[in-house]
TIVEXPA-242618 format. One record per atom (N, C-alpha, C): x, y, z; residue in three letters. Coordinates in steps of 0.001 Angstrom, whole numbers, padded with zeros to 6 digits, always signed. Each point is the difference from the previous one (the first is absolute). Layout:
// TIVEXPA-242618
XYZALA;...
// end
This chain:
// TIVEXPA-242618
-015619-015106-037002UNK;-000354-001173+000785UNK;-000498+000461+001370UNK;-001549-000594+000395UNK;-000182+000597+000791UNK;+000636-000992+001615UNK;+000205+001063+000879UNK;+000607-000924+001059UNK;-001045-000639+001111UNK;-000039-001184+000340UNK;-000716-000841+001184UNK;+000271+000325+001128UNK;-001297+000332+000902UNK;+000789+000190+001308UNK;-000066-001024+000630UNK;+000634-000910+000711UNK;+000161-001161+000858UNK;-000461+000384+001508UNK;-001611-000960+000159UNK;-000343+000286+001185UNK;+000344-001236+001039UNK;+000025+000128+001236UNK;+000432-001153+000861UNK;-001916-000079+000742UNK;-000201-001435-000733UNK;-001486-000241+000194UNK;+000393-001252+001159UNK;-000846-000109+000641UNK;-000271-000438+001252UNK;-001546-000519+000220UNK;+000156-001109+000630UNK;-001337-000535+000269UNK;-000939+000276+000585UNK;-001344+000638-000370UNK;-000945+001135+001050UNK;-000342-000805+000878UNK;-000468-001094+000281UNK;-000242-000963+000909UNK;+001281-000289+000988UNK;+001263+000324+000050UNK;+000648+000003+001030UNK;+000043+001088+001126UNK;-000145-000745+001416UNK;+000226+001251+001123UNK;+001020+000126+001081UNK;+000686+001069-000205UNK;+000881+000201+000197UNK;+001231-001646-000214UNK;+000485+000254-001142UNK;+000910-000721-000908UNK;-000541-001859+000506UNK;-001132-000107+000858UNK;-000455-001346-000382UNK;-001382-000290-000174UNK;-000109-001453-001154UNK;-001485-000203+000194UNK;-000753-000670+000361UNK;-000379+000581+000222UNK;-001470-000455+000709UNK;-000386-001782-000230UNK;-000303-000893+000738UNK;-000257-001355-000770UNK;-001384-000398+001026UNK;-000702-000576-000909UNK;-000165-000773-001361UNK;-000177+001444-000786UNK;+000428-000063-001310UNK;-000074+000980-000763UNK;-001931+000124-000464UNK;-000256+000959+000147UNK;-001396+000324-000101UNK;-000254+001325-000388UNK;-000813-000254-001347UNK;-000716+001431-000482UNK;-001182-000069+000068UNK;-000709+000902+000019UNK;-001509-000303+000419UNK;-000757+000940-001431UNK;-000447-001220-000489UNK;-001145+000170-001181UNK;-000658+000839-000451UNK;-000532+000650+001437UNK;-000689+001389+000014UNK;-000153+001069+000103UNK;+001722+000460+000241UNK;+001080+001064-000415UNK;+000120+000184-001508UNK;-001208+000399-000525UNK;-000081+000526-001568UNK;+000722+001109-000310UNK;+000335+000781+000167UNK;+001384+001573+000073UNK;+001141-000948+000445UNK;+000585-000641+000566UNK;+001083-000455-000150UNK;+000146-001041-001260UNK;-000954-001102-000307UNK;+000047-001241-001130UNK;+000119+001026-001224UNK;-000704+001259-000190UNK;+000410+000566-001146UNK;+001068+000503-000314UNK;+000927+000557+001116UNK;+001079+000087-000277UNK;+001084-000583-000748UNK;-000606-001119-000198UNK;+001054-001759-000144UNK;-000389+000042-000836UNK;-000789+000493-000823UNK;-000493-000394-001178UNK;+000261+001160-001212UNK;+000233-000817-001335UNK;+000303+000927-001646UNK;-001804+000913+000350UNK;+000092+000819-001337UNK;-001263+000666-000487UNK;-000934-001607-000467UNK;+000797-000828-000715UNK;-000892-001011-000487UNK;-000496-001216+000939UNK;+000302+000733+001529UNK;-000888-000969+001010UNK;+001303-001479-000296UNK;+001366-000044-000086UNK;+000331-000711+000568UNK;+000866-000069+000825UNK;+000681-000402+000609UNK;+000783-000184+000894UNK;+001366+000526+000004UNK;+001005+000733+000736UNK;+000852+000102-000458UNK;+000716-000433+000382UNK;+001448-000674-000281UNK;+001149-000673+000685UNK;+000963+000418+000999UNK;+000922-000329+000392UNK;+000454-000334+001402UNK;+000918+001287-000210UNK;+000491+000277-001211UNK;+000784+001078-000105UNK;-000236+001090-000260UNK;-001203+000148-000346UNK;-001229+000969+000017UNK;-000084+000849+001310UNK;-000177-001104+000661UNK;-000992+000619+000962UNK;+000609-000067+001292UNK;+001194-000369+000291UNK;+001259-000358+000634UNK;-000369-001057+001225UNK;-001252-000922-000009UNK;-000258-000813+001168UNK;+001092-000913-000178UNK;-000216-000746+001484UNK;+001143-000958+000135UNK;-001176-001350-000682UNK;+000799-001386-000604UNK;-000470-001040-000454UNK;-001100-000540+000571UNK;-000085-000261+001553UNK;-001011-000214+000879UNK;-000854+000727+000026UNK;-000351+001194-000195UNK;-001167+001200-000277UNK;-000099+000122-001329UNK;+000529-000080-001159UNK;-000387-000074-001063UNK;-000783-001544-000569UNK;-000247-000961+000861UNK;-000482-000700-000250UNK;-001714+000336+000852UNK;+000206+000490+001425UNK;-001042+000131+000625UNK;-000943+001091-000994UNK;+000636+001304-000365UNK;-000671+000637-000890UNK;-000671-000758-000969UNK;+000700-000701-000642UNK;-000821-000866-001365UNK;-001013-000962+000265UNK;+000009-000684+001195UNK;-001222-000368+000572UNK;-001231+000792+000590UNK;+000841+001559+000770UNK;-001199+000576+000255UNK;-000384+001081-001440UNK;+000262-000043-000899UNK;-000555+000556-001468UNK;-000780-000829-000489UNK;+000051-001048-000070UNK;-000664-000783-000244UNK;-001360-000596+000456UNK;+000302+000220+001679UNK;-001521-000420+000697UNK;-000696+001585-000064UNK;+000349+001051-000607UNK;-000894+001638+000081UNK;-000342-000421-001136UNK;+000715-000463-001069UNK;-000475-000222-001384UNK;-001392-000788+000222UNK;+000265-001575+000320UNK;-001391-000683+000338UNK;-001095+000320+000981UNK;+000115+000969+001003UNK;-001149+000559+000851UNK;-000316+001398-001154UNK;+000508+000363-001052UNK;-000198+001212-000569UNK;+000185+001367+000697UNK;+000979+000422+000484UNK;+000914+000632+000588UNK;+000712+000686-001020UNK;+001099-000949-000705UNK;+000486+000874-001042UNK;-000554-000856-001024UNK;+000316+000524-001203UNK;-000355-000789-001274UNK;+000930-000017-001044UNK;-000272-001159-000596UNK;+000719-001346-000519UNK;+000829+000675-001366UNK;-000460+001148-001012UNK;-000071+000573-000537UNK;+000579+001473-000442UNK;+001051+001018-000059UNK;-000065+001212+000081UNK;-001219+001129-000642UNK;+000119+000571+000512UNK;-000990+001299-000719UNK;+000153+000440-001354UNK;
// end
């Protein structure tokens, strides 16, 4: 059985232990939106990717507006 290592994930959008408000990702930070994202171009979840609820929603809006300016695409490779 192989063993899990348990990481303590934390929200990259927090500075120094607070955040930032209004929560805002910016669209056109393509190297960061990919990060957030599977191989199959979708999204990954909150436990994934360790954002807090309020930034995991801003992410999914700003994936979405790179998707419709064609930024990222809709699709995986």
């Amino acid at each position: 059985m192989a063993k899990i290592k348990k990481t303590n994930k934390r929200c990259r959008f927090n500075v120094n232990g607070e955040s930032p408000r209004p929560a805002f990702v910016d669209y056109k930070n393509v190297e960061l939106l990919r990060k957030m994202m599977s191989g199959h171009s979708k999204i990954q979840g909150r436990r994934r990717t360790g954002n807090s609820a309020v930034y995991q929603r801003a992410v999914a809006v700003a994936v979405k507006r790179a998707r419709y300016m064609g930024l990222l695409p809709y699709v995986g490779e």
